[in-house]
C-alpha positions as CSV (number, residue, x, y, z in Angstrom):
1,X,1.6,-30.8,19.5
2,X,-0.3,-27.8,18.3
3,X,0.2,-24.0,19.5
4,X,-3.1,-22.6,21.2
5,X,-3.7,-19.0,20.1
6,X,-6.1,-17.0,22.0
7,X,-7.1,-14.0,20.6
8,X,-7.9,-11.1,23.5
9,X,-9.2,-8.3,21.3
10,X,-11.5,-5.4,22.7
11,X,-14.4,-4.2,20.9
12,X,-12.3,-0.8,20.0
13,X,-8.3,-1.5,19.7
14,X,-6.7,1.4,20.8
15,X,-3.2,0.3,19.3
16,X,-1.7,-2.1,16.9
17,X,-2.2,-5.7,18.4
18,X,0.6,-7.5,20.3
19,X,1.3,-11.0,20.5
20,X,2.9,-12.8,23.7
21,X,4.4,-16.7,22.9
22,X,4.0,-18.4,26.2
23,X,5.8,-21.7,26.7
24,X,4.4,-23.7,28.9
25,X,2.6,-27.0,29.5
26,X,1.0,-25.5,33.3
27,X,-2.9,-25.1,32.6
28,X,-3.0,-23.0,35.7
29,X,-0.2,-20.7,34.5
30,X,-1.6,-20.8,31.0
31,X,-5.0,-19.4,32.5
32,X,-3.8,-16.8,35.2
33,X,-1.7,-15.4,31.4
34,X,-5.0,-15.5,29.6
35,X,-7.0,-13.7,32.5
36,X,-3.9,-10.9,33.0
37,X,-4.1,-10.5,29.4
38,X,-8.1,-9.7,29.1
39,X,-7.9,-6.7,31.4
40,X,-6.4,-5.2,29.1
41,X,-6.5,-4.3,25.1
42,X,-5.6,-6.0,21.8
43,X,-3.5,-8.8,23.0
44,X,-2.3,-12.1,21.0
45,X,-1.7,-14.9,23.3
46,X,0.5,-18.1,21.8
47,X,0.8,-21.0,24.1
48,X,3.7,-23.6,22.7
49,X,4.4,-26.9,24.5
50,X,8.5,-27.0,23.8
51,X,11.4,-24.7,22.8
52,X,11.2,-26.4,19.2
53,X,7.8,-24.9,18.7
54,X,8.5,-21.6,20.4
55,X,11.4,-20.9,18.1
56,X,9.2,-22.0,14.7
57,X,6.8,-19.1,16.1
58,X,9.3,-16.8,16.5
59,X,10.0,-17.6,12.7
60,X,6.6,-17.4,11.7
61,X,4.9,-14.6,13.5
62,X,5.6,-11.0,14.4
63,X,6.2,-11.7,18.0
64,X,6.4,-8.5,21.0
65,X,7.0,-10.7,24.0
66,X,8.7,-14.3,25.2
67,X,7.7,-15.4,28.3
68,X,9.3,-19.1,29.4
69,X,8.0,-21.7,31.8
70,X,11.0,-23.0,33.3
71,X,10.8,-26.6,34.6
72,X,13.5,-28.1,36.4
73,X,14.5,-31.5,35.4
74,X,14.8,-33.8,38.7
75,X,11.7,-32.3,39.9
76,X,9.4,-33.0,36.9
77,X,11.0,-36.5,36.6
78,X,10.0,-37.0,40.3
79,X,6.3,-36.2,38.9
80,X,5.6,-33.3,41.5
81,X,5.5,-30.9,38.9
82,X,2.8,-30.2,35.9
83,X,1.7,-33.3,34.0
84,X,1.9,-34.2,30.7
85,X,4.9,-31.4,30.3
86,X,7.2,-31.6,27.3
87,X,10.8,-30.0,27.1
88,X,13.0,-29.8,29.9
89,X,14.2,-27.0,31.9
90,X,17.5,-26.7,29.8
91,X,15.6,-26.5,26.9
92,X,13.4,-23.4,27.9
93,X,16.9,-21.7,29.1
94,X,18.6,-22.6,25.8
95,X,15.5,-21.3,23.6
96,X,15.5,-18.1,25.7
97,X,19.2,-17.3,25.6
98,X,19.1,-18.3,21.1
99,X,16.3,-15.6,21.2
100,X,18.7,-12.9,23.1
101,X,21.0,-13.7,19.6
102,X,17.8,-14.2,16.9
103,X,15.7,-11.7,18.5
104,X,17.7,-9.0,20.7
105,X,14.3,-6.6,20.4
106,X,11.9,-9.0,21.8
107,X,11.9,-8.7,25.5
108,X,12.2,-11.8,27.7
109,X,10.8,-13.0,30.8
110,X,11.3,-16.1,33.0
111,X,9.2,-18.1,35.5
112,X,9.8,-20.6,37.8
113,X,8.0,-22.9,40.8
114,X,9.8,-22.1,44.1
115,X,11.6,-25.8,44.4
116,X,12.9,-24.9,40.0
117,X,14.3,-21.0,41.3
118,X,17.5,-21.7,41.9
119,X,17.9,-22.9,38.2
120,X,16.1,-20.4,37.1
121,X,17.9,-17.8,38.4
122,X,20.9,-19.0,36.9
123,X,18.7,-19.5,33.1
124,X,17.5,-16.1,33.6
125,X,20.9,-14.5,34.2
126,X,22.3,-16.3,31.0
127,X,19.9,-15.3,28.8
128,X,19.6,-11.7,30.0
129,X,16.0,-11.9,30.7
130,X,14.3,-8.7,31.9
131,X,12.0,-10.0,34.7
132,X,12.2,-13.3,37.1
133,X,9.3,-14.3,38.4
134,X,8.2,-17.3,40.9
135,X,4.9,-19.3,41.3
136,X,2.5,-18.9,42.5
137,X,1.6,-15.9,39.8
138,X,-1.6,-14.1,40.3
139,X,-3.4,-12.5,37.2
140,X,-2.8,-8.8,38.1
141,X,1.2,-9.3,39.0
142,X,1.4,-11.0,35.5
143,X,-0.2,-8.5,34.0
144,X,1.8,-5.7,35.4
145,X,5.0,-7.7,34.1
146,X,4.0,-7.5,30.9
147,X,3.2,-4.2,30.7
148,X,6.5,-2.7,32.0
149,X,8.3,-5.4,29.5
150,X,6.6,-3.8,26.2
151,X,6.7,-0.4,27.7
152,X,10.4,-1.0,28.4
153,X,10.7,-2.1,24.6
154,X,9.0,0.6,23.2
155,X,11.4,3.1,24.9
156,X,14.0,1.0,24.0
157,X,12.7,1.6,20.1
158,X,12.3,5.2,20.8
159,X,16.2,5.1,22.2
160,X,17.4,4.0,19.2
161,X,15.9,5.7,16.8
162,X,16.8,9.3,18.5
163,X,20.6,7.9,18.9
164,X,20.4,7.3,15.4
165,X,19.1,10.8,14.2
166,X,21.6,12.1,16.7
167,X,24.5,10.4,14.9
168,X,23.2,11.1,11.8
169,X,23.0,15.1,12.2
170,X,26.3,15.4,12.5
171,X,26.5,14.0,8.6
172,X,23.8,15.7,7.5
173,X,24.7,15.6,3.7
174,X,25.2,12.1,3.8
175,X,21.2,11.5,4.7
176,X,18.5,12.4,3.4
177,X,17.0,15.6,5.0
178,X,13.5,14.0,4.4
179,X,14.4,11.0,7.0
180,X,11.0,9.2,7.5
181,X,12.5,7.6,11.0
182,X,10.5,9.1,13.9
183,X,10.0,7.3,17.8
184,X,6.0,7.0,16.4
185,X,6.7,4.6,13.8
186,X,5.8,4.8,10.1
187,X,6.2,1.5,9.0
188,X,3.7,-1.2,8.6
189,X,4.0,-4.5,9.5
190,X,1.8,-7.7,9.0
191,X,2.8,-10.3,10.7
192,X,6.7,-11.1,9.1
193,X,5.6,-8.7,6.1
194,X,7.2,-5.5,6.3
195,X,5.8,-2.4,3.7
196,X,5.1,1.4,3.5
197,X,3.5,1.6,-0.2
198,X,0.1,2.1,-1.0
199,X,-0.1,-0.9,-3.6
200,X,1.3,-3.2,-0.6
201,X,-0.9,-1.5,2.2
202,X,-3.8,-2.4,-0.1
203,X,-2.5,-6.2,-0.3
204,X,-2.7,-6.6,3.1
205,X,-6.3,-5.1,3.8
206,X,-7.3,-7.6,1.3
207,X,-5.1,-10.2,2.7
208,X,-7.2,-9.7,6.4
209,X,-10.5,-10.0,5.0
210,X,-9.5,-13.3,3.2
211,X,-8.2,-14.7,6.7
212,X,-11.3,-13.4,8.2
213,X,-13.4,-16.6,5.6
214,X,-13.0,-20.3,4.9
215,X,-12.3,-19.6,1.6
216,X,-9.2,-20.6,-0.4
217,X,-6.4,-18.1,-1.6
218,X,-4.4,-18.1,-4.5
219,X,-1.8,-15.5,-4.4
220,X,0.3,-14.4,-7.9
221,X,3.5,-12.7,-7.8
222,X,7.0,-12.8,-9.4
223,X,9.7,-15.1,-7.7
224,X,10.8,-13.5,-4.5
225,X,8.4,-11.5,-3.6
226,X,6.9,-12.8,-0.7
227,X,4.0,-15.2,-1.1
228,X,5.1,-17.7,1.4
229,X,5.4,-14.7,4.4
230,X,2.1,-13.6,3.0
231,X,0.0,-16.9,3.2
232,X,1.9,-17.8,6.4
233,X,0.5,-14.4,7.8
234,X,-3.1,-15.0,6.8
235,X,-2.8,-18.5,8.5
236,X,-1.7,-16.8,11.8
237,X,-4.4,-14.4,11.0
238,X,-7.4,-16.7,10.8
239,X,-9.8,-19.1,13.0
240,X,-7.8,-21.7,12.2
241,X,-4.0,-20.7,13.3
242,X,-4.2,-23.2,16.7
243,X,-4.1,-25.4,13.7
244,X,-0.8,-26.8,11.7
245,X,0.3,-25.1,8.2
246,X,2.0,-27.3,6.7
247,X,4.2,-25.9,3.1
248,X,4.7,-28.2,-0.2
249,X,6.7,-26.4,-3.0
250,X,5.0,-28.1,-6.3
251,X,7.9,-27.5,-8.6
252,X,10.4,-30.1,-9.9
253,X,8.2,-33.0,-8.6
254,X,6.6,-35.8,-10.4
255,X,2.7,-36.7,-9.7
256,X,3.2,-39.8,-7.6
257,X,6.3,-38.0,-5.3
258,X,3.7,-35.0,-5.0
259,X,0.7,-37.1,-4.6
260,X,2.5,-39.1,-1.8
261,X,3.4,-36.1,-0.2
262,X,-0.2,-34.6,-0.2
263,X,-2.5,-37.4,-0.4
264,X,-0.3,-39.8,1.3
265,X,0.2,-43.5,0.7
266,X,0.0,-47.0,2.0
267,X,3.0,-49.9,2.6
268,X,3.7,-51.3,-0.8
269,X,1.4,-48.4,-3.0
270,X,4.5,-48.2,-5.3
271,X,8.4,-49.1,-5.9
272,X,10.0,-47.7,-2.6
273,X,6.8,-47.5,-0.7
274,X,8.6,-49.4,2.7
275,X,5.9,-47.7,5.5
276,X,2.3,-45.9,5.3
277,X,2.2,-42.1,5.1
278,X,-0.4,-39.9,6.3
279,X,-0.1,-36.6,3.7
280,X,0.1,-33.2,4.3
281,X,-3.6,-32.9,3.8
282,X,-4.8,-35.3,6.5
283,X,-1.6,-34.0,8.8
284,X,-2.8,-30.6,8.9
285,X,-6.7,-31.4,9.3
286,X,-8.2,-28.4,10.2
287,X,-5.6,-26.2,9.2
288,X,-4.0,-24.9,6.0
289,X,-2.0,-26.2,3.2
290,X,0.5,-24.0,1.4
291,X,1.0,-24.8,-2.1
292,X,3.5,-23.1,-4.2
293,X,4.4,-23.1,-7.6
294,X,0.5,-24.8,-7.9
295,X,1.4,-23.9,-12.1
296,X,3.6,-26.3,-12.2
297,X,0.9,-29.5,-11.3
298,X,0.0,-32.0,-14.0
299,X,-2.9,-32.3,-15.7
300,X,-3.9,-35.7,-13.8
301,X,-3.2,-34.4,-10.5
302,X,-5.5,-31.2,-11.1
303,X,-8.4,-34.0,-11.2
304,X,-7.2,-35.0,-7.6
305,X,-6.8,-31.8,-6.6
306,X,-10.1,-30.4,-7.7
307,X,-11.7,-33.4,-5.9
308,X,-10.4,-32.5,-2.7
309,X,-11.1,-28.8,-3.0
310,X,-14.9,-30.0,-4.0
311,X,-15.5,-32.6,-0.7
312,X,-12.5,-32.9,1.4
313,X,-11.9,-36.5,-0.2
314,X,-8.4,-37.9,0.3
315,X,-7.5,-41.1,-1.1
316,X,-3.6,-42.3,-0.6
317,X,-1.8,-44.2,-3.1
318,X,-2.3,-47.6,-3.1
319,X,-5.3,-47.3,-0.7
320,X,-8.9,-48.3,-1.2
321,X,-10.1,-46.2,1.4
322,X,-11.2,-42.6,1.4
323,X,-10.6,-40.3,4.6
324,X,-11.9,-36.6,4.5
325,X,-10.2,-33.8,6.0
326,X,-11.2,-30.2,6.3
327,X,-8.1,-28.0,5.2
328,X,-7.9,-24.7,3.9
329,X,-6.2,-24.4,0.8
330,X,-3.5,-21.4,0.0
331,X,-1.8,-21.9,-3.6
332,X,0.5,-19.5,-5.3
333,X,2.0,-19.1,-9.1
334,X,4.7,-16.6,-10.5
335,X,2.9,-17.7,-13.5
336,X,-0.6,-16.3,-14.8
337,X,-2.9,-19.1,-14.1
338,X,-5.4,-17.3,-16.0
339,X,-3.4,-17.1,-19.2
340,X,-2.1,-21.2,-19.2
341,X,-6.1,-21.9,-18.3
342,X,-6.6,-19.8,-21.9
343,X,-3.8,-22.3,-23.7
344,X,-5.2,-24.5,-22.1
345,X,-2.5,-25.7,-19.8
346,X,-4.9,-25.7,-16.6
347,X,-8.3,-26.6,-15.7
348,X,-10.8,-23.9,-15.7
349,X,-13.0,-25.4,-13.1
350,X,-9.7,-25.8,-11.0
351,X,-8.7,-21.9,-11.2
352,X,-12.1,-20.8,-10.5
353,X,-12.0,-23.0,-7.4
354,X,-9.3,-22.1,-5.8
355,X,-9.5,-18.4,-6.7
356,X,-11.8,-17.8,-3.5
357,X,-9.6,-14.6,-2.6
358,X,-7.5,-13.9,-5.4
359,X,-4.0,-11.5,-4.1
360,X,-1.4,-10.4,-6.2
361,X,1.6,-9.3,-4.6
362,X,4.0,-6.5,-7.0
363,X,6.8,-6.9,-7.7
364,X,9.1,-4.4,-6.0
365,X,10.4,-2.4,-8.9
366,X,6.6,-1.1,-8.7
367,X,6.5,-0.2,-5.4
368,X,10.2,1.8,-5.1
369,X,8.6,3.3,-1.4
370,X,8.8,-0.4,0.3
371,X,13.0,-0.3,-0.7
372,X,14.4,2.1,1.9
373,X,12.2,0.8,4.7
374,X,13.0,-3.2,3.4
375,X,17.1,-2.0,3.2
376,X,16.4,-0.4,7.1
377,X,14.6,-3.9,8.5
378,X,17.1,-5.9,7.0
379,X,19.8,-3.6,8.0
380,X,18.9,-4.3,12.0
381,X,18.1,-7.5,11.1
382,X,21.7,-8.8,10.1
383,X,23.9,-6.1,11.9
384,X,23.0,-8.6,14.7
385,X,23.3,-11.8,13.1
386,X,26.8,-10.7,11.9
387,X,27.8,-8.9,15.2
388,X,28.2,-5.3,13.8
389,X,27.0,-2.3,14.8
390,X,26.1,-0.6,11.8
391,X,24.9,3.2,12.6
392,X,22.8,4.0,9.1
393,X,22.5,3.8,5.2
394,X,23.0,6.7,3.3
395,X,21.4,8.5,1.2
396,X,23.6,7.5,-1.7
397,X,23.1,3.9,-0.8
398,X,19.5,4.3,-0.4
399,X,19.0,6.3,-3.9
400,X,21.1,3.7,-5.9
401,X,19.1,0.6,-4.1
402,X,15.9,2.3,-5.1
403,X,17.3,2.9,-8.7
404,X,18.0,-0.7,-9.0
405,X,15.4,-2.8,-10.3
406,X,15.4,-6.1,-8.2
407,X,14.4,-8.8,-10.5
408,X,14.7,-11.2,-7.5
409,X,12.7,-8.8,-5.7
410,X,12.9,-8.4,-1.9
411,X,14.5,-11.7,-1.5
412,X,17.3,-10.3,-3.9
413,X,17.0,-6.8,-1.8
414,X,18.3,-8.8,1.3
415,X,20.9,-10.6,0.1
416,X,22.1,-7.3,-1.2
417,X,21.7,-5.9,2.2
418,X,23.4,-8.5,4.1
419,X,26.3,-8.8,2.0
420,X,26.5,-5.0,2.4
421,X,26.4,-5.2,6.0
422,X,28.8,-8.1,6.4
423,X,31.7,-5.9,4.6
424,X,30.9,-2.6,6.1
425,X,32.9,-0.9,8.8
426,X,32.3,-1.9,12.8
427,X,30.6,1.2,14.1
428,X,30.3,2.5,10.4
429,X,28.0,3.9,7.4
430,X,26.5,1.5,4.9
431,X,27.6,3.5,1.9
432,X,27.4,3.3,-2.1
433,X,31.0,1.7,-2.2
434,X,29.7,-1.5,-0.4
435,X,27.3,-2.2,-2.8
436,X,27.1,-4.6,-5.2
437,X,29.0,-4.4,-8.6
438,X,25.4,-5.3,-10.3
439,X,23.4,-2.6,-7.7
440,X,26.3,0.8,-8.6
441,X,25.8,-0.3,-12.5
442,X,22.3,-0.1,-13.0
443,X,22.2,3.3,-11.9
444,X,21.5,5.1,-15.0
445,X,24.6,6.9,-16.8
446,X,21.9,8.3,-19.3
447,X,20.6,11.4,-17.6
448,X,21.7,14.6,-17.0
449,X,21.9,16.9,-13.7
450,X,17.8,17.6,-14.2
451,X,17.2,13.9,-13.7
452,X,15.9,13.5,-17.5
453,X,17.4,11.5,-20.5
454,X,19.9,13.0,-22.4
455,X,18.3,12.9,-25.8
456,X,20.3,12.7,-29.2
457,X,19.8,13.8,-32.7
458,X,19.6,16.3,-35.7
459,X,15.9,15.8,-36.2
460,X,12.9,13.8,-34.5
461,X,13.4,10.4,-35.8
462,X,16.9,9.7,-34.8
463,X,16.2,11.3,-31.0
464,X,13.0,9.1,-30.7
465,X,15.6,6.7,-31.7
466,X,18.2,7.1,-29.2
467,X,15.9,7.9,-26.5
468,X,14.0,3.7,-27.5
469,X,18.1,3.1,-27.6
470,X,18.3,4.3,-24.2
471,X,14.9,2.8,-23.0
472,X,15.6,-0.5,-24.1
473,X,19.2,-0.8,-22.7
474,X,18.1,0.4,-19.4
475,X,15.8,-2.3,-19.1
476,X,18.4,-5.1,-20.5
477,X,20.7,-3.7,-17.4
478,X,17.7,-4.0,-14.7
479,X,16.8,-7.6,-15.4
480,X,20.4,-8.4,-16.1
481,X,19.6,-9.5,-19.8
482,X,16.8,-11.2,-19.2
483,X,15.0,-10.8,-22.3
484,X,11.7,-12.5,-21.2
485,X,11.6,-10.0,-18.2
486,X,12.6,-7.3,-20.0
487,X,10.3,-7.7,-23.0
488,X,7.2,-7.7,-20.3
489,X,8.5,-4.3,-18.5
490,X,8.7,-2.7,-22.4
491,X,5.7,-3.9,-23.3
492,X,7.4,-5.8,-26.5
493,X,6.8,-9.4,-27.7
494,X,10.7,-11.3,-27.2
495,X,10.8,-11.4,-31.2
496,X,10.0,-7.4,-31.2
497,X,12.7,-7.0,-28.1
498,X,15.5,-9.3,-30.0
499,X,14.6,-7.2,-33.1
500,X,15.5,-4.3,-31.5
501,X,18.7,-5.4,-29.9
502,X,19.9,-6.2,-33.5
503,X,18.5,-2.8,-34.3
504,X,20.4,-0.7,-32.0
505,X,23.2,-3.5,-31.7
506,X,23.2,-3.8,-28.3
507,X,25.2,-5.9,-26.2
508,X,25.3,-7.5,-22.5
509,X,28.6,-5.7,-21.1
């Protein structure tokens, strides 16, 4: 079953797109949402046939509005209801009443046929939804609805945030007195990718104009930094997100696991080989493949690869035949493919092919801006989940998260933030004593009240000497004593970094 996306977009957006998920299997209903949405501006519409798709959306996509179908069971099993539906009326309550938990910000709404409102009544109630509606549902009614739900969510936005500042003034010192919060906004968001930096605002205009083409995208970036939420977004993003997008992680597999997995295979190709299987690439046949870790393919299985990248040619194990499917191709590497194609390690031809759109994500010690609004989304997020009710960060908090360097990078930055919230106080301040003991120590001890080093020495060798002491140890403490990582920050070669451990005798406390 695939999710149909219709994208209502006037010639002159007046305001940041919004996307409805509709579930629901009722062509008529499906139309009346599609004609309610066109009067009006910059609308997303995502039709899913079940709750099990609805949810993976909800996952996948930045999502402003849930709107269920609900179909009662007796009567669709009596066939006087829509045909061809999928997912019973439980279902739809259930998915709406897990979204009240996964998503308390997205509004919900619930509709039923007259002979289905009794049970819907009762679903709606359950799940808290903010509007119940019964069929027959002309365009403009709908379209009212769903105007008054995001209004209603937008003041609900502004709400908080003013409760918040409210709370907050009355611990002024504990904030910073440049709080970015305001009830307009000031954070950017594409799709699940959350940002307010320059580098990263960048990214993502070059990220839209590669969803906008056909071409294929190979996306760099250090482990955690988002690749898969970025080439998930530029699938949802592009002509082809009614479409699957299916994911294969390349690392730790051997060629003829991997090329089962992508190329499929027939009963009996090889040892274990009990049934036929279709692949990834033939599964998701007009829509996109996400390949991480592509650095970590054999040499062999670059010749496949390359093939199908060239004419769309897919040949499963242990087949003679060759089927052709038209797929778009998103790869990504926290290696440099260009450097392994100068050793040598991967084909040239390959790289150049599947560097249509080439996007490098930063890592976030380079982009220190993206940390206090990353620490505020995953605040909200997992006060939630956890059920607390944190009120803020502090400053404190916020200074020694930004002074940390994240060698796990935002995945690292929400774990931290999770565990923070987890042991925090019911009703309270995330503060610098829930932090991590790894986050509080890598706050430099090595400046003074100015904010600069503290440099030692009679005379101009031995304070260039502590002040490389000083460098150098900083960077051990950021990438916990990972001299690999820390050797690329300095600049050094790992021989010139291990020389200057011995040097300085440095030690890992």
């Amino acid at each position: 079953m695939l999710a149909v996306v219709l994208s209502l977009r006037a010639s002159k957006p007046l305001r940041p797109q919004r996307t409805i998920i509709l579930v629901s299997t009722d062509q008529r209903l499906i139309e009346t949402a599609g004609e309610a949405l066109r009067r009006s501006v910059d609308y997303r519409l995502v039709v899913c046939d079940d709750a099990r798709q609805a949810k993976g959306r909800l996952q996948q996509i930045e999502a402003h509005l849930l709107i269920s179908d609900h179909m009662d069971l007796g009567h669709m099993n009596s066939g006087h209801m829509m045909s061809g539906g999928s997912g019973s009326g439980e279902e739809r309550a259930d998915l709406l009443v897990d979204a009240r938990v996964s998503h308390p910000r997205v509004p919900r709404l619930l509709i039923a046929s007259p002979e289905a409102a009794e049970a819907g009544a009762r679903a709606a109630k359950a799940a808290a939804a903010y509007l119940f509606l019964i069929k027959p549902i002309v365009p403009a009614q709908l379209e009212i609805a769903i105007k008054r739900a995001l209004e209603l969510d937008e003041l609900s936005r502004r709400h908080r945030i003013l409760s918040r500042e409210l709370r907050i003034s009355m611990d002024d010192d504990m904030f910073d007195s440049g709080e970015k919060l305001s009830v307009k906004g000031g954070v950017s968001q594409f799709e699940k990718l959350v940002y307010a930096s320059p580098k990263m605002a960048e990214l993502v205009a070059e990220a839209k104009q590669a969803a906008a083409t056909e071409l294929p995208v190979l996306i760099h970036g250090e482990t955690g930094t988002g690749k898969e939420l970025l080439a998930r977004a530029i699938h949802f993003n592009s002509s082809r997100m009614n479409s699957p997008l299916h994911v294969q992680n390349c690392g730790g597999m051997n060629e003829e696991t991997l090329h089962s997995e992508l190329f499929g295979h027939v009963r009996g190709g090889f040892t274990g080989a009990v049934a036929d299987r279709l692949g990834l690439f033939r599964a998701a046949d007009g829509g996109t493949v996400f390949l991480d870790e592509i650095s970590e393919v054999s040499r062999n299985f670059q010749v496949s690869l390359l093939r199908f990248l060239q004419e769309g040619e897919v040949k499963p194990l242990g087949s003679d035949k060759i089927f052709h499917s038209n797929v778009r191709v998103v790869a990504a590497s926290n290696r440099s493919l260009e450097e392994m194609v100068e050793r040598g390690e991967f084909r040239r031809d390959l790289y150049y092919r599947l560097k249509g759109f080439a996007l490098s994500i930063p890592p976030l010690r380079e982009r220190p801006e993206d940390i206090p609004v990353l620490a505020e989304f995953f605040l909200e997020k997992y006060a939630g989940v956890v059920g607390r009710r944190v009120i803020g960060i502090t400053k404190g908090a916020l200074d020694a998260l930004s002074a940390y360097a994240f060698p796990g990078n935002v995945r690292e930055l929400e774990t931290e933030v999770q565990r923070m919230v987890a042991v925090a106080d019911q009703g309270g301040y995330v503060s610098e004593r829930h932090l991590s003991a790894a986050v509080r120590e890598a706050v430099p001890s090595s400046t003074n009240a100015t904010g600069h080093r503290a440099i030692e020495g009679a005379n101009l060798k031995e304070m260039v000497e502590s002040l490389e002491r000083t460098v150098v140890r900083e960077a051990l403490t950021r990438t916990r004593w990972n001299q690999s990582q820390a050797a690329t920050e300095l600049g050094l070669s790992r021989v010139g970094l291990a020389n200057k451990i011995k040097r300085y005798n440095l030690q890992a406390e």
